[in-house]
C-alpha positions in Angstrom: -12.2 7.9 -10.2 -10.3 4.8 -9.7 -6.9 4.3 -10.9 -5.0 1.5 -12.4 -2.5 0.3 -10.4 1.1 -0.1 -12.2 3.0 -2.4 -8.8 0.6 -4.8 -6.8 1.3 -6.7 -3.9 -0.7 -9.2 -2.9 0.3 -9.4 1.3 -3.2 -11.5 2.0 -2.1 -13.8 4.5 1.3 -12.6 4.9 2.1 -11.6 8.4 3.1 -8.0 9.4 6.6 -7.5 9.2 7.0 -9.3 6.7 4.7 -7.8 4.8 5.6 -3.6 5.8 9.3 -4.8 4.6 7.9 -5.5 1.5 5.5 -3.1 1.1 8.4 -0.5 1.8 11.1 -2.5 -0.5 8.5 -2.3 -2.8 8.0 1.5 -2.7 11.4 2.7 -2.6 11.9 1.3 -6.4 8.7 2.2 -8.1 9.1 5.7 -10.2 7.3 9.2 -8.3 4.1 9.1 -10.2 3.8 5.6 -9.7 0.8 4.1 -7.9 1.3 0.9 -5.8 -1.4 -1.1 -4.8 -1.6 -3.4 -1.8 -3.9 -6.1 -1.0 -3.8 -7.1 2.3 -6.0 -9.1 4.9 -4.8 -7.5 8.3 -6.1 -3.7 8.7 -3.3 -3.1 11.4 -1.0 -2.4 8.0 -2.6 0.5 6.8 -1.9 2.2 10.3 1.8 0.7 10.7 2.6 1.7 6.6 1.8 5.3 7.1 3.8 5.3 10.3 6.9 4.1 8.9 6.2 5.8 5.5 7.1 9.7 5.5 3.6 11.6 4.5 5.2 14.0 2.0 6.3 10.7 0.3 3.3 9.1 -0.7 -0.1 10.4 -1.7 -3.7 7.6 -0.3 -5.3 7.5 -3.7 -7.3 4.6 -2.4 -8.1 2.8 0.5 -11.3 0.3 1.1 -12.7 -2.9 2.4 -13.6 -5.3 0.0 -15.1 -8.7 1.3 -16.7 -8.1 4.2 -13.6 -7.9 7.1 -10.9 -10.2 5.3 -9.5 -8.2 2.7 -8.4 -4.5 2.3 -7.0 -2.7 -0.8 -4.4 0.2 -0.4 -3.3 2.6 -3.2 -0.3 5.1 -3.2 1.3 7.2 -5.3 4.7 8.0 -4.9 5.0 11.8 -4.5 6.5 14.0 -7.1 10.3 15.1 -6.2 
């Protein structure tokens, strides 16, 4: 079951570091419990985010392509402390 994202960011277009500094800028503020969502159009993020991005802090509640190789959607949830 899908959830509804509380924080988007909308990185299509937006080049890579630009868009993980965000991403994590983004994800150091929202609440634990808190699902951010980002839409992105260069898959190379979702490899680079969970690299910088400790895995006990976050939990993939969602992760697809959507349009055919141009845009991606990422869902996290902050961890619990």
């Amino acid at each position: 079951m899908e959830k509804s994202a509380r924080h988007t960011l909308d990185l299509r277009g937006v080049i890579i570091p630009f868009s993980l500094l965000k991403a994590i800028q983004v994800f150091k503020i929202i609440k634990p419990g808190e699902l951010l969502e980002i839409l992105c159009s260069d898959p190379d993020i979702q490899k680079d985010l969970f690299k910088i991005l400790p895995h006990s802090a976050y939990e993939l509640t969602l992760i697809e392509e959507l349009e055919k190789d141009c845009f991606y959607r990422i869902q996290l949830k902050k961890a619990l402390k």
